[in-house]
MDAnalysis code that builds the backbone (N, CA, C; Angstrom):
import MDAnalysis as mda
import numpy as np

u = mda.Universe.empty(456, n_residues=152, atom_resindex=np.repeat(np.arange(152), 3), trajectory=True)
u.add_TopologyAttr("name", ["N", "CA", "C"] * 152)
u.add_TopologyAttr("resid", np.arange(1, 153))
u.add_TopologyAttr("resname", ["UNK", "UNK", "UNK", "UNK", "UNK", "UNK", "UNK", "UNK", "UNK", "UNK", "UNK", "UNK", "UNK", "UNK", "UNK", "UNK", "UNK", "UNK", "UNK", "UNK", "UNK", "UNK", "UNK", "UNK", "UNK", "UNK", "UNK", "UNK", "UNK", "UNK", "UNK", "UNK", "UNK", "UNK", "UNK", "UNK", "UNK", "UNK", "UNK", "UNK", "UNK", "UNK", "UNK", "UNK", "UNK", "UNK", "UNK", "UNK", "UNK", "UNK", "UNK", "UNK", "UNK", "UNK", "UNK", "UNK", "UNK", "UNK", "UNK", "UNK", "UNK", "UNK", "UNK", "UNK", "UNK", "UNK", "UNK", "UNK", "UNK", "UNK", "UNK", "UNK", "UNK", "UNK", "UNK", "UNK", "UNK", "UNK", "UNK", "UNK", "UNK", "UNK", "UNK", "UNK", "UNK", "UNK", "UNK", "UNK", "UNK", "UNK", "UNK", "UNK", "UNK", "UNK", "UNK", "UNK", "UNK", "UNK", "UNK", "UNK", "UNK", "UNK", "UNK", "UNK", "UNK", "UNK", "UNK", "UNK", "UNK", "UNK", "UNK", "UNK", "UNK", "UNK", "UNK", "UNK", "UNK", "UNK", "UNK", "UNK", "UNK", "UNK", "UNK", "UNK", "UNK", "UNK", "UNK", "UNK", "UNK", "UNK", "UNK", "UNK", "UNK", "UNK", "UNK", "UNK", "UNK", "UNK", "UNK", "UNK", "UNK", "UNK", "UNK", "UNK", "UNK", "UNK", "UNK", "UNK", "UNK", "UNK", "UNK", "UNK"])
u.atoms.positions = np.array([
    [14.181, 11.931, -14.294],
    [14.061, 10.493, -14.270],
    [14.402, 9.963, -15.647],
    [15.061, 8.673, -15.746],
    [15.346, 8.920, -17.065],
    [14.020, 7.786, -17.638],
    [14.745, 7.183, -19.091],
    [12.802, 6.975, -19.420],
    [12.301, 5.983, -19.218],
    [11.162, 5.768, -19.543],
    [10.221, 5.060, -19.189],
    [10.435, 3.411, -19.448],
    [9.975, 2.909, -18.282],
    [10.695, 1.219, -18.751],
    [9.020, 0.474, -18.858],
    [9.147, -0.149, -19.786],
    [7.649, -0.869, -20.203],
    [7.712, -1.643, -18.606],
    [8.304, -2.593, -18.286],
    [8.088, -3.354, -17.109],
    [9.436, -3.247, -15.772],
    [8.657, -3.693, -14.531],
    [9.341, -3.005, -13.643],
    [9.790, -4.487, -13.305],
    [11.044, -4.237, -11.940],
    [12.027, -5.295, -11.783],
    [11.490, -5.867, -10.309],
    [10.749, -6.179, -9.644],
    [10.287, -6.334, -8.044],
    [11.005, -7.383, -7.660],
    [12.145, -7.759, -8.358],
    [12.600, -9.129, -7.137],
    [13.647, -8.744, -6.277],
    [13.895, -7.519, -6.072],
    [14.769, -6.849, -5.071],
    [14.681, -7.857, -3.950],
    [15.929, -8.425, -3.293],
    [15.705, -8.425, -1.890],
    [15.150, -8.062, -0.840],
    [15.574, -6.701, -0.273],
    [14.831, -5.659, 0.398],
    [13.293, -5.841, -0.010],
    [13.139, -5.286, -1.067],
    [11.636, -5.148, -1.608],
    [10.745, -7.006, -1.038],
    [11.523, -7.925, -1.669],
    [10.655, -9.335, -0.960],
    [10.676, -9.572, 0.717],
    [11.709, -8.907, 1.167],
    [11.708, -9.353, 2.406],
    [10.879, -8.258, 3.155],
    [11.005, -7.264, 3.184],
    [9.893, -6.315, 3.477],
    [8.048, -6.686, 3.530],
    [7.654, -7.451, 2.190],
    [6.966, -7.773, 1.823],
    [6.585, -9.016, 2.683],
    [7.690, -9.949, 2.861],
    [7.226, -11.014, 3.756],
    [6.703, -10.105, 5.337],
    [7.571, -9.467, 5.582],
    [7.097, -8.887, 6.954],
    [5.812, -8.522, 7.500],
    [5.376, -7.823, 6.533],
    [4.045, -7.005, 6.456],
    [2.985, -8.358, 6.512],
    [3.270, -9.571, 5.698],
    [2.357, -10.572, 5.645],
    [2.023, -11.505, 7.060],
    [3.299, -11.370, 7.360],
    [3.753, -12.358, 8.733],
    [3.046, -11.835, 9.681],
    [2.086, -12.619, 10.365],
    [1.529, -12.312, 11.559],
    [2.045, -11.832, 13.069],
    [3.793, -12.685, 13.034],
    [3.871, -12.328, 13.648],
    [5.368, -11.391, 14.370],
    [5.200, -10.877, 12.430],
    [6.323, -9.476, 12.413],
    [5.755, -8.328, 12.694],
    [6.024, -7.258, 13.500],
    [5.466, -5.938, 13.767],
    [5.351, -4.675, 12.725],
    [6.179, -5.469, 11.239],
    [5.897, -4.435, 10.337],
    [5.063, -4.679, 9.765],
    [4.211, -3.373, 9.797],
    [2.960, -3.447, 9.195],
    [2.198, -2.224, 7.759],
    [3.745, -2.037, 7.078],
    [3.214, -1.053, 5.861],
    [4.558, -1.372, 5.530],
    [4.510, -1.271, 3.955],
    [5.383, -0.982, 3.221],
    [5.107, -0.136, 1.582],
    [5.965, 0.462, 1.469],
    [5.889, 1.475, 0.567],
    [7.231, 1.129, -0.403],
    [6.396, 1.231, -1.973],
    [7.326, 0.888, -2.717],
    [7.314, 2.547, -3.834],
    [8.664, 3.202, -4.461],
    [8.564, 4.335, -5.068],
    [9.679, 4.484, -6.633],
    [9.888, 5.079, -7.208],
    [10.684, 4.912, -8.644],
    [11.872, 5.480, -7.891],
    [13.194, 5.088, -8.322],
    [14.350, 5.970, -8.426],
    [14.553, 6.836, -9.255],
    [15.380, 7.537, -8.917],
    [15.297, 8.470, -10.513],
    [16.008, 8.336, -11.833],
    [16.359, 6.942, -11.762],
    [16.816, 5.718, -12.799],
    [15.496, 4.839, -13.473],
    [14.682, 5.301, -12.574],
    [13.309, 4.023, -13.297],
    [13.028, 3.053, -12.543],
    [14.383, 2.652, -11.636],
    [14.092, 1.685, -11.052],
    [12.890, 1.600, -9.564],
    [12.610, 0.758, -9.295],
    [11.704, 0.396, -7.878],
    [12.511, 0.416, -7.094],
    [12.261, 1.135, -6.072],
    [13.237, 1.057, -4.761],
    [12.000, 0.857, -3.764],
    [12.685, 0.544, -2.340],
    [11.690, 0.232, -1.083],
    [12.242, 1.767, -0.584],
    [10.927, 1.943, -0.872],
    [10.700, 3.870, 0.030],
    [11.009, 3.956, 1.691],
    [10.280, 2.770, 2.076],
    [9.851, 2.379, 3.213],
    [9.291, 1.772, 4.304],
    [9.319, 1.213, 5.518],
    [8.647, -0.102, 5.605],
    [8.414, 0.474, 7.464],
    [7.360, 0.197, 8.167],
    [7.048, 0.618, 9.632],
    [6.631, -0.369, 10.190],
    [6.259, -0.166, 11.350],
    [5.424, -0.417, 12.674],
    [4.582, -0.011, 13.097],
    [4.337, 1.579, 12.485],
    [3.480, 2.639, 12.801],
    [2.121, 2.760, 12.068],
    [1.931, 2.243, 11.218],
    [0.051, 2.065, 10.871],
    [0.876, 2.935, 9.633],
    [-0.808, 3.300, 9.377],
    [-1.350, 4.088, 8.045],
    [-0.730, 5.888, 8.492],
    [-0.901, 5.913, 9.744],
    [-0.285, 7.329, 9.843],
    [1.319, 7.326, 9.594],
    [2.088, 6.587, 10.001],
    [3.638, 6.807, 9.535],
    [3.627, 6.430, 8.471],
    [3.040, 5.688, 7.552],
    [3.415, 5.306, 6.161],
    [2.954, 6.576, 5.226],
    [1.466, 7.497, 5.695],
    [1.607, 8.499, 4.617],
    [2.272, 9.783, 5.364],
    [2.961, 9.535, 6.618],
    [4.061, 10.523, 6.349],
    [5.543, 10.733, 5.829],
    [5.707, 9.228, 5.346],
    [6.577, 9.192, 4.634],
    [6.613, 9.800, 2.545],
    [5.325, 9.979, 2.535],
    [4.839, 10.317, 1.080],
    [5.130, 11.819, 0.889],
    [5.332, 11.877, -0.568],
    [5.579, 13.423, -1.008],
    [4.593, 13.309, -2.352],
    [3.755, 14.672, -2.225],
    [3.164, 14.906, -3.278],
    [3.397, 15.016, -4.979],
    [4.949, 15.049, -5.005],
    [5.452, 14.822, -6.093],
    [5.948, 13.395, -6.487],
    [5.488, 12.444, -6.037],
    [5.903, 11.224, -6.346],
    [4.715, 10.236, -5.761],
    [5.370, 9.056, -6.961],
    [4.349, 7.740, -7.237],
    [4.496, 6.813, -5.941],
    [4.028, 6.281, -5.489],
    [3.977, 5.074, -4.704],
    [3.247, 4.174, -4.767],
    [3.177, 2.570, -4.507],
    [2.549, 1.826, -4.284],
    [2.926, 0.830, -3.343],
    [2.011, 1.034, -2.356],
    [2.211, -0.247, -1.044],
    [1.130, -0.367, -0.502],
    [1.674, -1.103, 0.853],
    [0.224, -1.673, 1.343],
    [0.382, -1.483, 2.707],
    [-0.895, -1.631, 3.401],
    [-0.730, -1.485, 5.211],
    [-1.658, -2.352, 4.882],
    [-0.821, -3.186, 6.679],
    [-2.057, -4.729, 7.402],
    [-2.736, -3.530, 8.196],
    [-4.140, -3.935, 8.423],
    [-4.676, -3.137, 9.238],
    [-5.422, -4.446, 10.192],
    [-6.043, -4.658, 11.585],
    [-6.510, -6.090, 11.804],
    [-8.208, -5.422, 11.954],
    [-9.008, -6.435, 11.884],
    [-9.950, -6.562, 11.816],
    [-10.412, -7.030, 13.228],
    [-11.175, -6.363, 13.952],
    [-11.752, -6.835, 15.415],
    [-13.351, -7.405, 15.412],
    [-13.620, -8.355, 15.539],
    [-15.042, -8.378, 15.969],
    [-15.178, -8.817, 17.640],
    [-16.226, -8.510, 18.071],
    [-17.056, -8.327, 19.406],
    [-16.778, -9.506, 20.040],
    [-16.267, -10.911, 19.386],
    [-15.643, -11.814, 20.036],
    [-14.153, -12.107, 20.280],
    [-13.737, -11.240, 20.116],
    [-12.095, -10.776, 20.117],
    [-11.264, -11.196, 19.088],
    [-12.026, -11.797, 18.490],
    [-11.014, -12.448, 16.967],
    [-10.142, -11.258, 16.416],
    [-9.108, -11.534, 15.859],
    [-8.275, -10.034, 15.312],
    [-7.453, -10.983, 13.746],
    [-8.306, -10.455, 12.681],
    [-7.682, -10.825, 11.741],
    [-7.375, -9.823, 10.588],
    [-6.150, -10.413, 9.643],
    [-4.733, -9.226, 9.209],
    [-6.048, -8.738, 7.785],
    [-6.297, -7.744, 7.432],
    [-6.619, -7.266, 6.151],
    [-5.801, -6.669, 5.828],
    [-5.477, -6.448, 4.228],
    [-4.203, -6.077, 3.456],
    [-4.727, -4.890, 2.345],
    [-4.705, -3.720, 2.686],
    [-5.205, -2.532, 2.008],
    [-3.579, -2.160, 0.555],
    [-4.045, -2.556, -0.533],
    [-2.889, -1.920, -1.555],
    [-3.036, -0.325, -2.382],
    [-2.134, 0.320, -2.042],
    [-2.549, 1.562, -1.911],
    [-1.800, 1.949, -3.122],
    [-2.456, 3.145, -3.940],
    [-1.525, 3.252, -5.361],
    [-1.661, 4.688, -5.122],
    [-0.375, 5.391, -5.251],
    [-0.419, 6.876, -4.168],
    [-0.367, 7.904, -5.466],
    [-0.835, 8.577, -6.467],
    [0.030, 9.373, -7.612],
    [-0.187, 10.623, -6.609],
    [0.861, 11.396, -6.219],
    [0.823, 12.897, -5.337],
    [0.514, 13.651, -6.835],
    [-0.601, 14.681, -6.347],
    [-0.364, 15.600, -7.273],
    [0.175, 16.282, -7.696],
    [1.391, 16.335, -7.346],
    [2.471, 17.398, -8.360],
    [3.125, 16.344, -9.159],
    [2.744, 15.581, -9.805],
    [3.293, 14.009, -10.320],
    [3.425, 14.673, -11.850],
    [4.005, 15.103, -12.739],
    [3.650, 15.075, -13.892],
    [3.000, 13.845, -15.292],
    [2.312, 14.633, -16.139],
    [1.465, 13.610, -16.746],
    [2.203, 12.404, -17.384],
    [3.269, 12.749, -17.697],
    [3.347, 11.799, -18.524],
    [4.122, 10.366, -17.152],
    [4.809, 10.493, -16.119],
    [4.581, 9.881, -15.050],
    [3.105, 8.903, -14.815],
    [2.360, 9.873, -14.656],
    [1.306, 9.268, -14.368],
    [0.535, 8.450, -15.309],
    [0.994, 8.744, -16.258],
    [0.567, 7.478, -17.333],
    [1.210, 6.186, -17.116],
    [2.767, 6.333, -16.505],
    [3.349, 5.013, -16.429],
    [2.807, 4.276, -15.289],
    [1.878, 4.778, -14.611],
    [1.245, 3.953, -13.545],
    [0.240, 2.602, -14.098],
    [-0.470, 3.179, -15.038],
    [-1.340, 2.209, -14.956],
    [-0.760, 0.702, -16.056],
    [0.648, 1.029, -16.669],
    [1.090, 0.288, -17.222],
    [1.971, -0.399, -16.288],
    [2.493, -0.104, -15.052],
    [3.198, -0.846, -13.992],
    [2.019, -1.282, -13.008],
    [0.950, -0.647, -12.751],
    [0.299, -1.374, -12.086],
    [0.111, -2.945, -11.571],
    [-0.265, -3.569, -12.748],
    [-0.489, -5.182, -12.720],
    [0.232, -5.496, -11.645],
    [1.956, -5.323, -12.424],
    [2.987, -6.032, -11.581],
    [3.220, -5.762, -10.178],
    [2.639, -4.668, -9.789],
    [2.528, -4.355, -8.248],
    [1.578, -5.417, -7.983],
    [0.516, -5.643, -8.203],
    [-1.030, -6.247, -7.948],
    [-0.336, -7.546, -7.575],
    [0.251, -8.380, -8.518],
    [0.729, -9.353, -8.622],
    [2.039, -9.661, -7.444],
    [2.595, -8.588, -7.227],
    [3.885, -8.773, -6.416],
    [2.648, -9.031, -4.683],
    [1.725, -7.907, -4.509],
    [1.376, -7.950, -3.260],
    [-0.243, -8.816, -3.400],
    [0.023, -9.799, -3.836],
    [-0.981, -11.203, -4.170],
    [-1.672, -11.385, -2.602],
    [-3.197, -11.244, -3.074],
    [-3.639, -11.402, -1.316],
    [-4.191, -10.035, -0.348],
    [-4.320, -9.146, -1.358],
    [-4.612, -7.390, -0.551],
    [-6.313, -7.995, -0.636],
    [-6.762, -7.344, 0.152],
    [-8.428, -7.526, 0.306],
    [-8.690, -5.966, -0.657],
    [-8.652, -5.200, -0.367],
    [-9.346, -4.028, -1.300],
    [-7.807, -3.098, -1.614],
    [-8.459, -2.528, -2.760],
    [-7.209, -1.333, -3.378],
    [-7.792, 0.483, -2.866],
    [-6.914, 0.893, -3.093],
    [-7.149, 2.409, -2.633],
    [-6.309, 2.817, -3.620],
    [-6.705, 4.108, -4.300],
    [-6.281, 5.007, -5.541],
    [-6.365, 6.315, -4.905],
    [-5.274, 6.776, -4.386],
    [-4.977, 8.146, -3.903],
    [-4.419, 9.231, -4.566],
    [-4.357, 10.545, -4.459],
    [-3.643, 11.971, -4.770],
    [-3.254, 12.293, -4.058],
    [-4.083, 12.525, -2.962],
    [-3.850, 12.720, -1.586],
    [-3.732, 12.480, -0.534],
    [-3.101, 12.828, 0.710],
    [-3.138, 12.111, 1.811],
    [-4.438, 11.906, 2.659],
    [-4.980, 13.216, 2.559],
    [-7.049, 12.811, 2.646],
    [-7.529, 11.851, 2.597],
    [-6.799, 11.339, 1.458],
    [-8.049, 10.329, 0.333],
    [-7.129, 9.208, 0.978],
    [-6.274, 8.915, 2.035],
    [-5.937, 7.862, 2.239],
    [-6.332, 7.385, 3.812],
    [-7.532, 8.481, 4.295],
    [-7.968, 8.426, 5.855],
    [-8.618, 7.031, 6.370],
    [-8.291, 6.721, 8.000],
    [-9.150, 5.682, 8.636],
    [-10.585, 4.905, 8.180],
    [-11.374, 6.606, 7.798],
    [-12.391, 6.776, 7.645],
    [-13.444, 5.678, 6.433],
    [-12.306, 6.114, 5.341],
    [-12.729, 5.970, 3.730],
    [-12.432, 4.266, 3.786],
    [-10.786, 3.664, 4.591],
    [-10.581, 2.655, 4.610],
    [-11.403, 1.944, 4.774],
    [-12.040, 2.285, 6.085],
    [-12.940, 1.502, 6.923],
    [-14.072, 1.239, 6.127],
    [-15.127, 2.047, 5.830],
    [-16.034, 1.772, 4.759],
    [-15.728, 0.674, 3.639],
    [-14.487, 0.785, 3.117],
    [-14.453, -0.056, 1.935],
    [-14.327, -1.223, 2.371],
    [-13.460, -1.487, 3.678],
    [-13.207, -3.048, 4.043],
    [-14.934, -3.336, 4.578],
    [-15.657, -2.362, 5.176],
    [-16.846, -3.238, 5.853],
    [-17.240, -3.317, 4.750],
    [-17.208, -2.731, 3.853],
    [-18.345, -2.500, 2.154],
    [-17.668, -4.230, 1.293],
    [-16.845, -5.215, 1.704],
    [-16.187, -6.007, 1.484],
    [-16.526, -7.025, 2.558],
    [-16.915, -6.958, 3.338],
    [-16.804, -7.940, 4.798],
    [-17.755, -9.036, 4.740],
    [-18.370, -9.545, 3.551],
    [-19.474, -10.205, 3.389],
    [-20.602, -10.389, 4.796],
    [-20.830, -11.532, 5.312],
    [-21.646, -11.947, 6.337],
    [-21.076, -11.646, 8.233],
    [-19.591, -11.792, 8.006],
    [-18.896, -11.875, 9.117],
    [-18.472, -10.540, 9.300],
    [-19.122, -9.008, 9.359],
    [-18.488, -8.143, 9.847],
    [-17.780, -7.706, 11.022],
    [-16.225, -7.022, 11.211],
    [-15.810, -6.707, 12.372],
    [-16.647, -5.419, 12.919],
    [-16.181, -5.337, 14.360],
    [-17.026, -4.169, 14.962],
    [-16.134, -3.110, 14.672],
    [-14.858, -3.316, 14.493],
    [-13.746, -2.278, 14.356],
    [-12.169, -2.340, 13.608],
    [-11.379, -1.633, 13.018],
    [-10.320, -1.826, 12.667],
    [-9.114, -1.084, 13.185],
    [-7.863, -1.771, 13.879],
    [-7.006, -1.211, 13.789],
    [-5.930, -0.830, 13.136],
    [-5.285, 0.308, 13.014],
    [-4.743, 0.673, 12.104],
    [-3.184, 0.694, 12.238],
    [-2.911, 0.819, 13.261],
    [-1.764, 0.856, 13.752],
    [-0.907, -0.774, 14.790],
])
């Protein structure tokens, strides 16, 4: 990869329009994944329909990612509303000095996907389960909790 760029470029096309999708209620893509080229630059890794399971099978343990999946929120009166999980992926075979450039590009991810309800800090694909999600959004849900979330 060549070196390290203090700040990253997110006004890609692809990359904004992707981004609108995922937001849009009533576009069917519902994850997008953003990853480095091996220029430095941000490229769009990837973008689905398929939940949280096709988006971390698009991930490799040797590389950075940051994106997000809508997941909806159900409560017992059928309401279904979009929560926005931003996911910051370092795979562990990432080398260190890589992984230092994360937390200096961070912000500008934060800022590009304006509006995520909770963050997730992964290594692994484990650490990116239904399970862990779910907790953090109800651990977030103030007074109005859903009974359930879908993911897909």
């Amino acid at each position: 990869m060549a070196g390290a760029k203090r700040s990253v470029d997110l006004s890609n096309a692809d990359i904004q329009q992707a981004w609108q999708d995922v937001r849009n209620d009533a576009a069917d893509t519902n994850w997008i994944l953003l990853t480095y080229a091996d220029n430095g630059d941000v490229v769009l890794s990837g973008k689905g329909t398929g939940g949280l399971t096709e988006m971390k099978a698009q991930m490799n343990n040797n590389q950075v990612y940051f994106g997000v999946a809508r997941v909806r929120a159900v409560d017992d009166h059928g309401s279904k509303r979009a929560k926005f999980v931003f996911i910051t992926f370092v795979g562990a075979g990432v080398p260190a000095i890589r992984r230092a450039r994360v937390s200096t590009h961070k912000p500008e991810f934060e800022r590009l996907f304006n509006g995520y309800h909770i963050q997730v800090y992964a290594n692994s694909e484990d650490e990116l389960s239904e399970e862990s999600i779910t907790a953090s959004l109800h651990a977030c849900a103030g007074a109005h909790k859903p009974q359930a979330y879908e993911f897909s």
